[in-house]
C-alpha positions as CSV (number, residue, x, y, z in Angstrom):
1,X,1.1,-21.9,13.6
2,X,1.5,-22.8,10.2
3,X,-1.2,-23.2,7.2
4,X,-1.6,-26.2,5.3
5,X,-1.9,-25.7,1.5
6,X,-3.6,-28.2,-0.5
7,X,-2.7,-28.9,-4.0
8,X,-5.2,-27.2,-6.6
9,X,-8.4,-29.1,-7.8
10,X,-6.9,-29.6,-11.2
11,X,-3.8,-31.9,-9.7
12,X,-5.9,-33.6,-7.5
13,X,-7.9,-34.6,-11.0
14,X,-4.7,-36.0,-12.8
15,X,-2.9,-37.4,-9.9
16,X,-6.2,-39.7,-9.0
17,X,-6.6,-40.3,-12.8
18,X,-3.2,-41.3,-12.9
19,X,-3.2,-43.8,-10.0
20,X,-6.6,-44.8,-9.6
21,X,-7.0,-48.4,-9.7
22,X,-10.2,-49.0,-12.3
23,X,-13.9,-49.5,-12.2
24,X,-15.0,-48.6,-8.1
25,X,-11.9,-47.2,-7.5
26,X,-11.9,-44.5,-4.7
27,X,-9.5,-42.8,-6.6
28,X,-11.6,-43.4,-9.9
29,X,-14.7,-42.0,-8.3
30,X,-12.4,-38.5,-7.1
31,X,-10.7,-38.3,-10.7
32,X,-14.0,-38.3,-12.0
33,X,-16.5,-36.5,-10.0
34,X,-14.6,-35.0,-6.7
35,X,-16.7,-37.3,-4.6
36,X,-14.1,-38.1,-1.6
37,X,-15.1,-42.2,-0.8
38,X,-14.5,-43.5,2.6
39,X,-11.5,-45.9,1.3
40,X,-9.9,-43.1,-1.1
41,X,-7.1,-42.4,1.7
42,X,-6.7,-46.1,2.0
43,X,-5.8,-46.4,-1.6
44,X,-3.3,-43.5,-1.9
45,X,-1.5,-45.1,1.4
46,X,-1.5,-48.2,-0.6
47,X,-0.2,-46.7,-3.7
48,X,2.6,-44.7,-1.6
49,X,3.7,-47.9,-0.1
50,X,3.9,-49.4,-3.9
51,X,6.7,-47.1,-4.4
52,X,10.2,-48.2,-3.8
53,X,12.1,-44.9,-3.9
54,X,15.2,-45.2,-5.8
55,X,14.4,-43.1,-8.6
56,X,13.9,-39.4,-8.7
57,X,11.2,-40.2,-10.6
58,X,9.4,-42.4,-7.6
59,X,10.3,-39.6,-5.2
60,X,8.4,-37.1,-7.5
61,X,6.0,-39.5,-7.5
62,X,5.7,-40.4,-3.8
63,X,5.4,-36.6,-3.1
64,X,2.4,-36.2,-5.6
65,X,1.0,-39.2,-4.0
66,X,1.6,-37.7,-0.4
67,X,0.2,-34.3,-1.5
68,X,-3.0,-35.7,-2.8
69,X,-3.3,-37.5,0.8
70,X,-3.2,-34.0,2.7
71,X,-5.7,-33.2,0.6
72,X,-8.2,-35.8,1.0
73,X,-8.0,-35.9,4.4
74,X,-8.5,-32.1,4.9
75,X,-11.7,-32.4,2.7
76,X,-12.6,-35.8,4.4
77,X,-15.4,-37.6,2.9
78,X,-18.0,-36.0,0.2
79,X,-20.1,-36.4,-2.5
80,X,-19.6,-35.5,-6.0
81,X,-18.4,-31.7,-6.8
82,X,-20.5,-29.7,-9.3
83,X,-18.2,-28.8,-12.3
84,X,-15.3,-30.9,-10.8
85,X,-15.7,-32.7,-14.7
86,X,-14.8,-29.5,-16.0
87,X,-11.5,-28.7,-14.1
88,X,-8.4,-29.2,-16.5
89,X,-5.4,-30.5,-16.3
């Protein structure tokens, strides 16, 4: 059996800063506070399928995209993290 590992807190922050879509964004409201909304795994499905992949680049991308997916659906829906504002990237 193998163990899923999730990307740390800190790229979670910069990829959902990075990709977020503006004011009551999912990804807006998990950049900013952790809080994991009901449509946040909508919107990175929506920003993978943005993504034509001819570029290295967009690959890189595509996998950042797909890692921050395993990750919000393994933490599934929550409200804002204490501290979360604090973690770096």
């Amino acid at each position: 059996m193998s163990t899923l590992t999730l990307i740390p807190d800190r790229e979670v922050r910069k990829c959902a800063a990075e990709w977020h879509g503006g004011q009551g964004s999912a990804l807006l409201a998990l950049a900013t506070s952790g809080a994991i909304l009901e449509d946040c795994a909508r919107e990175v499905r929506l920003d993978m399928a943005s993504l034509v992949l001819d570029t290295d680049e967009n690959r890189r991308q595509y996998a950042r995209l797909a890692s921050l997916l395993a990750y919000v659906e393994a933490c599934g829906p929550r409200g804002p993290v204490l501290g979360w504002s604090e973690v770096t990237f």
